[in-house]
C-alpha positions in Angstrom: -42.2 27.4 61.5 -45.7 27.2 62.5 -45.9 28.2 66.5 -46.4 25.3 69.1 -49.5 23.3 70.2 -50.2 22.4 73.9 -53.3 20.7 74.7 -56.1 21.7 77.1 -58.9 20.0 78.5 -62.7 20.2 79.9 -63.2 18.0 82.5 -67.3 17.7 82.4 -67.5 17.4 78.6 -64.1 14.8 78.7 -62.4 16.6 75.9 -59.0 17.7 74.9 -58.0 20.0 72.4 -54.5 21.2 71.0 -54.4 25.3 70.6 -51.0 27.5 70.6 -49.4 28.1 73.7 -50.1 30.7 75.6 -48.3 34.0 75.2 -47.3 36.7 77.8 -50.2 38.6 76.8 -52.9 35.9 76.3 -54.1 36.3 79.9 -57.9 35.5 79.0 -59.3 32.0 79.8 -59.7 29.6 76.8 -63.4 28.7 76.7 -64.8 24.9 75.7 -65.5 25.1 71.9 -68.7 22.8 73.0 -69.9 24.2 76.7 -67.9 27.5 76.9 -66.0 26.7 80.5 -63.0 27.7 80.5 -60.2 25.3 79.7 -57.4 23.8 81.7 -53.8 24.1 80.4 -52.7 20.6 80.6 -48.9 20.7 78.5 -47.6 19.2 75.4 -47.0 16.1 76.9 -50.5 15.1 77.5 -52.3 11.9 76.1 -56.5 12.3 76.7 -58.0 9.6 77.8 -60.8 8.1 75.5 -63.7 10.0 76.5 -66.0 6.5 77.6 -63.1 6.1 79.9 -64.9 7.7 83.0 -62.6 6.5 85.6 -59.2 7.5 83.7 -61.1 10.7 83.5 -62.2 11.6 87.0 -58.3 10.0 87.9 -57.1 12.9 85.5 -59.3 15.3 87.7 -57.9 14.6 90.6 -54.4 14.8 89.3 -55.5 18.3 87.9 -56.6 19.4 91.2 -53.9 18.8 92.7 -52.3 21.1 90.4 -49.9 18.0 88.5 -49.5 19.1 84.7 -48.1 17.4 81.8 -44.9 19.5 80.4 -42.2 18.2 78.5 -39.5 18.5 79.9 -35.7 19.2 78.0 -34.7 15.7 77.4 -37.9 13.6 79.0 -41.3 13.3 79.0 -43.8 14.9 82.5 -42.6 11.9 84.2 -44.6 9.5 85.9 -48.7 10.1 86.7 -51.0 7.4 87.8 -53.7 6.6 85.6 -55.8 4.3 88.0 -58.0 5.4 90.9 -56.0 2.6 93.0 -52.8 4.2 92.2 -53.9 7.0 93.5 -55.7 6.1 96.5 -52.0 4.5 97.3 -50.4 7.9 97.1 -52.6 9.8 99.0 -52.8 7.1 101.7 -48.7 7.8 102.0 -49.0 11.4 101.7 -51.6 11.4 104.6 -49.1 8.2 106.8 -45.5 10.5 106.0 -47.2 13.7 105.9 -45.8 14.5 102.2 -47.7 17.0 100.0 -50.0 15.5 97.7 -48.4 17.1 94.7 -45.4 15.3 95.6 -46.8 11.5 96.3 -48.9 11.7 93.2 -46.1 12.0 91.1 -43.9 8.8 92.9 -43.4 5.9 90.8 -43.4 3.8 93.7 -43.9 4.9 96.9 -42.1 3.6 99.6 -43.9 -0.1 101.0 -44.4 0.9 105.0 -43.1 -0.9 107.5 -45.3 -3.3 109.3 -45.5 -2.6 113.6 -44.8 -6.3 114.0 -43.3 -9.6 111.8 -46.0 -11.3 109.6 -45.2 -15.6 111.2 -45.9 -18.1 108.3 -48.1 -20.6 109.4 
């Protein structure tokens, strides 16, 4: 059986790549086959963005920053990640109101609506 693939990715040339996982010794960084930066181990579960796509791309780095990854997990997939700015944006808003880590409200399906200081009256 041939070993696994995982993908990586370099976030200024918006390009992904599938390599073997990385083993207990393979401690040096992977460099970008097209502008030698070292690559980002991303996971197996990871579907790039087209690489036009700017603003699925700079929502990927952000995601990456905050250290969110895309591992498969025993039975299921890496679970939910927003792929809009606006999603985002949401998320960190309520991680900023409820004072949750960012790694945490990134990764929320839905995040709880908050609760309005006073009754909206219909007119």
């Amino acid at each position: 059986m041939p070993p696994a693939k995982t993908s990586y990715v370099c976030l200024p040339c918006r390009a992904s790549y599938k390599q073997r996982r990385p083993g207990r010794h393979d401690l040096a960084d992977r460099p970008c086959p097209r502008c030698a930066r070292p690559l980002i181990h991303v996971g197996a579960a990871f579907a790039p963005p087209r690489r036009r796509d700017k603003a699925a791309w700079r929502t990927l780095s952000l995601l990456l920053q905050a250290g969110i990854r895309f591992h498969m997990g025993c039975t299921d997939g890496p679970g939910y990640r927003p792929r809009t700015m606006g999603e985002v944006r949401e998320r960190l808003t309520y991680a900023r109101h409820h004072e949750v880590p960012a790694e945490q409200a990134l990764v929320l399906r839905e995040p709880p609506q908050r609760k309005r200081s006073r009754p909206v009256i219909p007119r």
